[in-house]
N, C-alpha and C positions, 0 to 999 in steps of 0.2 A: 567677382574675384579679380584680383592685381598680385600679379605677379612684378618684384621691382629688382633689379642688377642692377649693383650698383659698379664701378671700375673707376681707375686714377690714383686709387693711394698711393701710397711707396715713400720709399729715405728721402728725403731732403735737408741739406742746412739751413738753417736759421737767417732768414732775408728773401728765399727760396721761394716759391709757388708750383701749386699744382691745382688741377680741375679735373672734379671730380663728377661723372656721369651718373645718373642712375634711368637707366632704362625702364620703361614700362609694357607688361603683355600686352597692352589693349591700351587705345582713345587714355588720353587726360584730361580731354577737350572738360567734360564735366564732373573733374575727380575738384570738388572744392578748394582744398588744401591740398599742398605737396613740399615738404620739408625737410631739411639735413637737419640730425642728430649725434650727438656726441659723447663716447662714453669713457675716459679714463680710468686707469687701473684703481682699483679701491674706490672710485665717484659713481655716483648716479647716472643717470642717461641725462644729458639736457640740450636744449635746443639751440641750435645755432643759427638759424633761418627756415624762414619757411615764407612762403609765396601762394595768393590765393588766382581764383579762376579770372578774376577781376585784373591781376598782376599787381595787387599789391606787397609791398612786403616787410618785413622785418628782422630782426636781426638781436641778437645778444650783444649787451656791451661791450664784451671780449673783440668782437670783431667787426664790430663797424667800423667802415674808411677802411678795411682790409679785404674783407670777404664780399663777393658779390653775387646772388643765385638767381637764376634765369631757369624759364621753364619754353622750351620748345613744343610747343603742341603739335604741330606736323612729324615732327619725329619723335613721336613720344619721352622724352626725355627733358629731366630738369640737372640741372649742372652747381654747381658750386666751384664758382674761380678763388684761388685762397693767396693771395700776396701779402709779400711781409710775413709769410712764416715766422713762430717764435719755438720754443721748445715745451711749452704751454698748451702748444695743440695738437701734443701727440696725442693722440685718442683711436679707436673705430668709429668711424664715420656709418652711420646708417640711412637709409633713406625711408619718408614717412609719406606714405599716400592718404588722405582723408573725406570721406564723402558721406553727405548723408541723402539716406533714400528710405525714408520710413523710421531709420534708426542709425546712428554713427557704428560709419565700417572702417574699420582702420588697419595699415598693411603694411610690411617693415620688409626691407630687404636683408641679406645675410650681415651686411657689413665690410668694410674695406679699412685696412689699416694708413693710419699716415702717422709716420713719425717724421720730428721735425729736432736734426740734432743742431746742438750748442759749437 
């Protein structure tokens, strides 16, 4: 089990940044994947990065050259820096753990709102 907090949303204008935490109950050290999600009002959930154990990562084309996500292993927690705000990325923010140990476990935190005004 993982338990994930995530915190940092909030208002912002457009040009703005914010960094977004998502703490973990327990080690990362061997959680596979660990990634931000994204869900706007009326859209689906879809991903905005994610980062594996190895520290590679990836990124939607929404936000590459904007967004940057880093995973702390010592302090359990992965981060999402967001610069260049647009108003595009208003969304709830979630955070995604992922691991497999016999079979894929996967673990989502409450969410965190960021709105980004005009």
């Amino acid at each position: 089990q993982v338990q994930l907090v995530e915190s940092g949303g909030g208002l912002v204008q457009a040009g703005g940044s914010l960094r977004l935490s998502c703490a973990a109950s327990r080690s990362i050290f061997s959680i596979d994947e660990m990634g931000w999600y994204r869900q706007a009002p009326g859209k689906q959930r879809e991903l905005v990065a994610r980062v594996t154990s190895g520290g590679s990562t990836n990124y939607a084309d929404s936000v590459k050259g904007r967004f940057t996500i880093s995973r702390d292993n010592a302090k359990k927690t992965v981060y999402l820096q967001m610069n260049n705000l647009k108003p595009e990325d208003t969304a709830v923010y979630y955070c995604n753990a992922m691991y497999y140990s016999g079979n894929y476990h996967v673990y989502w935190g409450q969410g965190t709102q960021v709105t980004v005004s005009s």
